[in-house]
N, C-alpha and C positions, 0 to 999 in steps of 0.2 A: 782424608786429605789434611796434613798440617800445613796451620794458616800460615800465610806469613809476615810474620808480627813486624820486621823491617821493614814493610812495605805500606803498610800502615802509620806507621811510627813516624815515618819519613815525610808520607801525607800530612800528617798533627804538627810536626813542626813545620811543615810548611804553612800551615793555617794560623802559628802562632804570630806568624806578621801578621796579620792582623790585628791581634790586641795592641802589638808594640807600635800599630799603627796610629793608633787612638789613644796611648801612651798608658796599655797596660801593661803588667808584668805577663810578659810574652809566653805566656801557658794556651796551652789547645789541648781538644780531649776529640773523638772521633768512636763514636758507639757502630759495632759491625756485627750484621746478623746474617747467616749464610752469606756471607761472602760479599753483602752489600753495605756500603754505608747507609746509615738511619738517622743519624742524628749528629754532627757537628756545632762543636762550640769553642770558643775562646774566652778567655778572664773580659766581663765588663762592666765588672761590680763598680768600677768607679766613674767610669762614664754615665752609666746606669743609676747609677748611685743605689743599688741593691745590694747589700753583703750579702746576699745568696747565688748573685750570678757570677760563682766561679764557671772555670772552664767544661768540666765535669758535669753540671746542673744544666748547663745552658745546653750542650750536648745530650744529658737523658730526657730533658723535657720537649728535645726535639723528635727524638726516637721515640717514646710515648706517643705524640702527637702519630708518627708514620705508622704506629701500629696499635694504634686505637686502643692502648692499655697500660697502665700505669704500673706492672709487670715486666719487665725488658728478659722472660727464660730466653737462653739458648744465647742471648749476645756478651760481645765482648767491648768492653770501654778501654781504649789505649789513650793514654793520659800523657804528657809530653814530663808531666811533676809527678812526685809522689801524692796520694791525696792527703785533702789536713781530715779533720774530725767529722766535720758536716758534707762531706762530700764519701766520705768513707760510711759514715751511716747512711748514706741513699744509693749508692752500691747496696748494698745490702738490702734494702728496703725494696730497691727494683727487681731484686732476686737476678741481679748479671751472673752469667757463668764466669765470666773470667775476666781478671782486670789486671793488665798489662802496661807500666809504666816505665819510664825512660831513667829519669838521676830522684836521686830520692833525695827527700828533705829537712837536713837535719833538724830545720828549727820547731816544723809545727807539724809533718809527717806523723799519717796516724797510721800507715801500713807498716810498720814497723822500727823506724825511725825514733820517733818519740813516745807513740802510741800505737797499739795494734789493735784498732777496732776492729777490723774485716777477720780476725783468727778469736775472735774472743767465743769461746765454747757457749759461751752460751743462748748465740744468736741458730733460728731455725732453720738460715739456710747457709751456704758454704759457697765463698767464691777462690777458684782458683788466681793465685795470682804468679805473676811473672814480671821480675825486676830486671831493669838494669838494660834493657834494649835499648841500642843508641843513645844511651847513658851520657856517653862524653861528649855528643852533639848536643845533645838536649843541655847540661853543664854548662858548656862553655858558653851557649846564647844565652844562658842565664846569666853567669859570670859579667859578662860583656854588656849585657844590658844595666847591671847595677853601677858598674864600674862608668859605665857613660852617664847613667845618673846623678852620682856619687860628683862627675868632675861636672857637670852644669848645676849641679846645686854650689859646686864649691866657687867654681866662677858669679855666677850670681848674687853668694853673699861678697866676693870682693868687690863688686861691681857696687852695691848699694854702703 
């Protein structure tokens, strides 16, 4: 049976209101294994004040949790971002089968973007990966939400 990764994809960016709720950068990640969710997460490294609780982190340490091991074989991580460095090396480290994301990143993207950690030969295990689902929904909330940033920071400084 092939999954279906817009079905998923659609779920994560729904879950990314959330971080934009608490005024992260609107990323959500959703780890699924036979068919079920296991772990969800959104960006709260700043509310948190964690640089490690990306979206990505927050979501496999909740699927570890559901299945009592710090190994995720057989699942898949769909990511609403491309991943950066540290979230691209625990992919790997979880041994995920497959990690499927939405718009990629040019700035700090390690799945191939800037950097290709997850293809780099010389790591033991191998995850498939799959770009570009719901790409231009995932893009455009991105777009959208810096763009509204960008104008209350710029009102702000005329304000003071």
């Amino acid at each position: 049976m092939t999954p279906d990764h817009s079905q998923w994809m659609t779920e994560a960016l729904a879950l990314a209101d959330a971080a934009e709720a608490l005024g992260e950068v609107p990323v959500a990640a959703l780890v699924v294994l036979d068919g079920v969710v296991i772990g969800r997460g959104y960006n709260r490294n700043i509310v948190d004040c964690d640089p490690s609780a990306h979206a990505e982190i927050v979501a496999m340490r909740q699927a570890g949790q559901a299945v009592g091991n710090h190994r995720l074989v057989g699942a898949s991580l769909y990511c609403t971002l491309e991943p950066c460095i540290m979230c691209a090396g625990a992919i790997v480290h979880a041994r995920l089968a497959r990690l499927v994301y939405a718009a990629d990143d040019p700035k700090t993207g390690a799945v191939g973007s800037v950097f290709d950690v997850i293809a780099d030969p010389r790591h033991n295990h191998r995850v498939e990966v799959i770009r570009g689902v719901l790409a231009e929904a995932a893009g455009e909330r991105l777009r959208e939400f810096f763009r509204r940033k960008r104008l209350l920071e710029k009102e702000q400084r005329n304000r003071d």
